[in-house]
TIMAR-445897 format. One record per atom (N, C-alpha, C): residue number from 0; chain; y, x, z; residue in one letter; atom name. Coordinates in steps of 0.05 Angstrom, whole numbers. Example, Ala and Ser with C-alpha at 12.3 -4.5 7.8 and 13.67 -1.06 7.14 Angstrom:
2
<r 0 "A" <-114 264 156> "A" "N">
<r 0 "A" <-90 246 156> "A" "CA">
<r 0 "A" <-66 264 156> "A" "C">
<r 1 "A" <-45 257 142> "S" "N">
<r 1 "A" <-21 273 143> "S" "CA">
<r 1 "A" <1 258 157> "S" "C">
This chain:
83
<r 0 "A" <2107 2731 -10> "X" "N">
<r 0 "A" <2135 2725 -10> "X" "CA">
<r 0 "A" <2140 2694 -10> "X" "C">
<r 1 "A" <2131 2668 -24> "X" "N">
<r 1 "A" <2118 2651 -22> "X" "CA">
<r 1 "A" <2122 2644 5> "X" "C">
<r 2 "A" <2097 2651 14> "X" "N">
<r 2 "A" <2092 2636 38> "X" "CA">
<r 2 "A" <2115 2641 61> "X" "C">
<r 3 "A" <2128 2660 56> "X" "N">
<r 3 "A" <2148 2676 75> "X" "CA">
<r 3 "A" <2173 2655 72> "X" "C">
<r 4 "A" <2178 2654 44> "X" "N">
<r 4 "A" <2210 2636 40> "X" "CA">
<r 4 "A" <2206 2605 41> "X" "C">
<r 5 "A" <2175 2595 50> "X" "N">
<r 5 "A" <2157 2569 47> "X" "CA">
<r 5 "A" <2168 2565 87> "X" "C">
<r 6 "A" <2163 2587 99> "X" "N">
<r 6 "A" <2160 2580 134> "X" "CA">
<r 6 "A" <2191 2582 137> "X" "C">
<r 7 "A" <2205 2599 116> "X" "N">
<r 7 "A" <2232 2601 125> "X" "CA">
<r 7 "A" <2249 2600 103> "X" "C">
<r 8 "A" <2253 2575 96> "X" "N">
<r 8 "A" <2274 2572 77> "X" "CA">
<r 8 "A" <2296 2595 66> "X" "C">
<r 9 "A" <2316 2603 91> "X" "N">
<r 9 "A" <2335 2614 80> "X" "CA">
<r 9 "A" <2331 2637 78> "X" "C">
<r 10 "A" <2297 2654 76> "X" "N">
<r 10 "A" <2301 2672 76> "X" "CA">
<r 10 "A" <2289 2679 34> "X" "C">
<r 11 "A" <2313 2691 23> "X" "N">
<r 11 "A" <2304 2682 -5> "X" "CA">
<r 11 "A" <2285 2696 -13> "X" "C">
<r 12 "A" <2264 2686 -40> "X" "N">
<r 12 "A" <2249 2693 -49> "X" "CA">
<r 12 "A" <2253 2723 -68> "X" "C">
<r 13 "A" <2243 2751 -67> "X" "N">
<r 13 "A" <2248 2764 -79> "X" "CA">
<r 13 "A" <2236 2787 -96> "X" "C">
<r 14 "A" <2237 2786 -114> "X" "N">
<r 14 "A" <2209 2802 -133> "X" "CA">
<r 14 "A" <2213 2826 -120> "X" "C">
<r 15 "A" <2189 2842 -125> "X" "N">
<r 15 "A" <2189 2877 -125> "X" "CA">
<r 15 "A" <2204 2889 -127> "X" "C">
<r 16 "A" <2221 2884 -151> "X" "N">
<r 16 "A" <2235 2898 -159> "X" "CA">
<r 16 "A" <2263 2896 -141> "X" "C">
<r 17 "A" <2270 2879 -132> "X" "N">
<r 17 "A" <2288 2869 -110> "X" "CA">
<r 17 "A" <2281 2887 -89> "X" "C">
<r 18 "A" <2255 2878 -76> "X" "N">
<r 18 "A" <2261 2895 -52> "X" "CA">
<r 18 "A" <2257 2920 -51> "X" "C">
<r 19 "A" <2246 2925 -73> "X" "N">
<r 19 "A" <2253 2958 -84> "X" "CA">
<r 19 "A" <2283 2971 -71> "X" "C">
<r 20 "A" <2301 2958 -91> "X" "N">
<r 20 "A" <2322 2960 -94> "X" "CA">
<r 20 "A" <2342 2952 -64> "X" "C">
<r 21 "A" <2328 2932 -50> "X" "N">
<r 21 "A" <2349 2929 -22> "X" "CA">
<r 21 "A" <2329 2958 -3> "X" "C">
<r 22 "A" <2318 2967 -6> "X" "N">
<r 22 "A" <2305 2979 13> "X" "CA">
<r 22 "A" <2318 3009 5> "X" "C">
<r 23 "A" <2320 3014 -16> "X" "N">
<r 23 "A" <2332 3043 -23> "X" "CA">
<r 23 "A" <2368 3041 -15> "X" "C">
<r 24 "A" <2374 3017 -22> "X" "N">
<r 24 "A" <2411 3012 -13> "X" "CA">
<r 24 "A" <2415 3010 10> "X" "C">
<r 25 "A" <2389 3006 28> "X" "N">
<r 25 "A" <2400 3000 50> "X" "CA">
<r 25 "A" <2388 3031 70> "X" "C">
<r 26 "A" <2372 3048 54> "X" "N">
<r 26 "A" <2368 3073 68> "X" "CA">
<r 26 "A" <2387 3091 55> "X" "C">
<r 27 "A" <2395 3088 39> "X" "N">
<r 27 "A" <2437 3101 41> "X" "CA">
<r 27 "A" <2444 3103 55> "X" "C">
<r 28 "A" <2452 3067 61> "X" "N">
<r 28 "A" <2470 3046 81> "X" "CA">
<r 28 "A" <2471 3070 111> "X" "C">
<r 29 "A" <2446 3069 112> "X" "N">
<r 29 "A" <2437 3081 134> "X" "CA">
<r 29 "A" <2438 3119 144> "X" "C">
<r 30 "A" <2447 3126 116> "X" "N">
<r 30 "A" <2444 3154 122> "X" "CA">
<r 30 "A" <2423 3166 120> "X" "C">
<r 31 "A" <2406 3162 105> "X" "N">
<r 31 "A" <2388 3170 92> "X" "CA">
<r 31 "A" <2388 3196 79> "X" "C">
<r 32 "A" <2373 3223 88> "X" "N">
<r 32 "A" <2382 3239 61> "X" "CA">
<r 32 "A" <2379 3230 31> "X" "C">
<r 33 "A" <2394 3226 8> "X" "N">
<r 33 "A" <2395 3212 -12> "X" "CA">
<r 33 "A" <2369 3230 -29> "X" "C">
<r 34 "A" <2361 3259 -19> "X" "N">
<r 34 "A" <2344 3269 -32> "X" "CA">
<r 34 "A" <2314 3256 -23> "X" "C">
<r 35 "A" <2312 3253 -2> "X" "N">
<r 35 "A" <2291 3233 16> "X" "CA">
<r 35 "A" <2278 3224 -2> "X" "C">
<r 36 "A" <2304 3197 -8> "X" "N">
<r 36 "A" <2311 3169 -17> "X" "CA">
<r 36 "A" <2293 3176 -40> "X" "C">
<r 37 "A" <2308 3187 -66> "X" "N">
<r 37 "A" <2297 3194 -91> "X" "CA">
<r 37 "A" <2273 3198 -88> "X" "C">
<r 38 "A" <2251 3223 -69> "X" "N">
<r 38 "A" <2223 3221 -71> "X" "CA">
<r 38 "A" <2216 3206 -61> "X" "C">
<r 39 "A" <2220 3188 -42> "X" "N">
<r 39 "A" <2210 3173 -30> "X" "CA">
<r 39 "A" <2206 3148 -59> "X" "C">
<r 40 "A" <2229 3142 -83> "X" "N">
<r 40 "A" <2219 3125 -91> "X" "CA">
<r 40 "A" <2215 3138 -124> "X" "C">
<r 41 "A" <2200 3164 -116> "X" "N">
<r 41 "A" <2187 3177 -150> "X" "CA">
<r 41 "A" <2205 3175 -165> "X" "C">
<r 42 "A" <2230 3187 -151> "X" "N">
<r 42 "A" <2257 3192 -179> "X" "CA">
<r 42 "A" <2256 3225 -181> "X" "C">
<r 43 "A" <2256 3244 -193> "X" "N">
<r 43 "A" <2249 3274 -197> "X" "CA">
<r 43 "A" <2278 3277 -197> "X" "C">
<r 44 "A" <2305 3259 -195> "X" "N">
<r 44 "A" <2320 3280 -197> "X" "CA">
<r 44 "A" <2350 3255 -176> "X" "C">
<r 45 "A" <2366 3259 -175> "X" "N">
<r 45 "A" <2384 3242 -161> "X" "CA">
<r 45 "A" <2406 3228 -182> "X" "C">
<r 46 "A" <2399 3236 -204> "X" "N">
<r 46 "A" <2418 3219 -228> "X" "CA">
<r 46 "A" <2409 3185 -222> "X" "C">
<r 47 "A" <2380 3178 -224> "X" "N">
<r 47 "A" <2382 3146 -222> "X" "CA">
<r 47 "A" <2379 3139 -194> "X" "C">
<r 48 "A" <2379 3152 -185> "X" "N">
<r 48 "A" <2383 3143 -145> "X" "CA">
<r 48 "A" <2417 3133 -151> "X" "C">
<r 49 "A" <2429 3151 -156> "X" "N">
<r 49 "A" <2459 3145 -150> "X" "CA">
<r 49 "A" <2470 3131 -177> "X" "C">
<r 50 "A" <2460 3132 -199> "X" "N">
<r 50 "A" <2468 3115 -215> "X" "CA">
<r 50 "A" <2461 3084 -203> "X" "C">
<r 51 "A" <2437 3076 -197> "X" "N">
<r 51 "A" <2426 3049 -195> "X" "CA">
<r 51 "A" <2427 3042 -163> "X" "C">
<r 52 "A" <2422 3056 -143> "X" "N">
<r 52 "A" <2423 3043 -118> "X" "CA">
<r 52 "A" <2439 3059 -96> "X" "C">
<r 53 "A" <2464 3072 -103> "X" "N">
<r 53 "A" <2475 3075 -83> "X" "CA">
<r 53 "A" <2507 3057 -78> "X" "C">
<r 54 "A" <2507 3040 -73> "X" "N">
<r 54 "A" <2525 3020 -62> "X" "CA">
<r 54 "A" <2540 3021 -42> "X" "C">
<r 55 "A" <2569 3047 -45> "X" "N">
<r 55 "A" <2578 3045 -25> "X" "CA">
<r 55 "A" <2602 3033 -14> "X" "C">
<r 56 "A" <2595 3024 11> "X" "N">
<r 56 "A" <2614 3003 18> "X" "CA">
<r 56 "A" <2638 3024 35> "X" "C">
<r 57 "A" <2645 3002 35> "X" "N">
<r 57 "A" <2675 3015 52> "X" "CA">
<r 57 "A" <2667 3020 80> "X" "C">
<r 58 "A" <2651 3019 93> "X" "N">
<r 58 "A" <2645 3027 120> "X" "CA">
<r 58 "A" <2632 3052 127> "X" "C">
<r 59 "A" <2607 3044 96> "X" "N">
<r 59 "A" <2589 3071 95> "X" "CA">
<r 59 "A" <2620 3096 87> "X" "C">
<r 60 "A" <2637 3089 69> "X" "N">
<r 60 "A" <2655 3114 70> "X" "CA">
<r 60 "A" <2677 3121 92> "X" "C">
<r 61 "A" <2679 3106 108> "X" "N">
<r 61 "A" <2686 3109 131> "X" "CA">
<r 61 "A" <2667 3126 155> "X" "C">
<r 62 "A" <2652 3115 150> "X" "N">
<r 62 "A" <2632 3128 167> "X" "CA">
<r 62 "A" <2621 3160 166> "X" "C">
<r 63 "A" <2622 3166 130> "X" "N">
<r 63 "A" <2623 3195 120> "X" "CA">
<r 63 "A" <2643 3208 127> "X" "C">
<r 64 "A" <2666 3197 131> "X" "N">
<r 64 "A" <2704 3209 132> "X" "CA">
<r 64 "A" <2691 3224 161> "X" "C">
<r 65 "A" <2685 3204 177> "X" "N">
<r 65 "A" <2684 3210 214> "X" "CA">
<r 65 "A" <2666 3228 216> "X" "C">
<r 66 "A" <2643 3221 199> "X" "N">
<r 66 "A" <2624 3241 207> "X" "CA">
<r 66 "A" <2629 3271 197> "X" "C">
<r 67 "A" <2645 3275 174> "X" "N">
<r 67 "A" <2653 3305 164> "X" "CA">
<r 67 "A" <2676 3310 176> "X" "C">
<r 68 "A" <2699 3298 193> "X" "N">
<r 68 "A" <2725 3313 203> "X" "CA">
<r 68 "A" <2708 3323 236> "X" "C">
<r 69 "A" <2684 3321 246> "X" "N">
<r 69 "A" <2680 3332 267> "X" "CA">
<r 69 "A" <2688 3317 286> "X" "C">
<r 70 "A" <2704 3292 284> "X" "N">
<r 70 "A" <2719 3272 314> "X" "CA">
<r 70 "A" <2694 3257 323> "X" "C">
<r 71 "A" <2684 3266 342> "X" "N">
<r 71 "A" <2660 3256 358> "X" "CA">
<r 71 "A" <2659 3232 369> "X" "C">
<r 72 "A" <2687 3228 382> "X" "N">
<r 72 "A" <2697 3207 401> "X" "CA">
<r 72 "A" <2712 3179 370> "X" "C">
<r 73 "A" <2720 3192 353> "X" "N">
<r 73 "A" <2728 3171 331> "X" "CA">
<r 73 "A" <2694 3161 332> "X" "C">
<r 74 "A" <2681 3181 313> "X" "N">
<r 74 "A" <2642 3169 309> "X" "CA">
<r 74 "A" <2642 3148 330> "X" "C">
<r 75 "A" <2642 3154 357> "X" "N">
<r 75 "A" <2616 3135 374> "X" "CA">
<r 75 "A" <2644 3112 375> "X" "C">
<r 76 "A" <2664 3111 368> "X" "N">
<r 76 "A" <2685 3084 373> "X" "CA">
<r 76 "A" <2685 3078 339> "X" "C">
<r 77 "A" <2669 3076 327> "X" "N">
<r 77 "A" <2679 3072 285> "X" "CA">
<r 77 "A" <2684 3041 293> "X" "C">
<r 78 "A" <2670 3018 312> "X" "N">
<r 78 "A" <2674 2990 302> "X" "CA">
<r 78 "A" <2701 2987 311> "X" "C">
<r 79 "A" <2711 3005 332> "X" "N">
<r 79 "A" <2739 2993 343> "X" "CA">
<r 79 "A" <2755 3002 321> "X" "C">
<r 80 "A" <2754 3024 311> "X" "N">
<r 80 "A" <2770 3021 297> "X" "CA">
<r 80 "A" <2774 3010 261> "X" "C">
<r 81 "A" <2753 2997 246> "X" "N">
<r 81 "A" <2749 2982 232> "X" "CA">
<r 81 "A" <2776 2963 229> "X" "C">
<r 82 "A" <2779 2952 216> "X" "N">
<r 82 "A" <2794 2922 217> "X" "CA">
<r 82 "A" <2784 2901 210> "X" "C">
């Protein structure tokens, strides 16, 4: 990590435990099954998945709205309609 934020400044330095933690928020982010998520990072149950790393933003719940009312044509247009 070191040598990584040494060749590239702005990219910041970040313990384990960090990218632990951006790597599980951002396979949410992503739609992730959240049950995946949990074994994927040796949690036996979804209480500290969603207590500690699920971060959702206003887009990711936008994006759940579209994807459960069934509007296909809203889905593949979500950035147009963003603000």
């Amino acid at each position: 990590m070191r040598a990584l934020h040494k060749a590239y400044p702005d990219v910041p330095e970040l313990s384990p435990h960090e990218l632990r933690h951006t790597r599980a928020t951002l396979w949410i982010a992503q739609g992730v099954d959240p049950y995946m998520v949990a074994r994927l990072l040796g949690h036996s149950d979804l209480k500290m998945l969603t207590k500690i790393y699920d971060h959702t933003s206003a887009e990711t719940l936008r994006n759940a709205l579209l994807d459960t009312t069934g509007n296909a044509s809203a889905s593949h247009n979500k950035k147009e309609m963003l603000p």
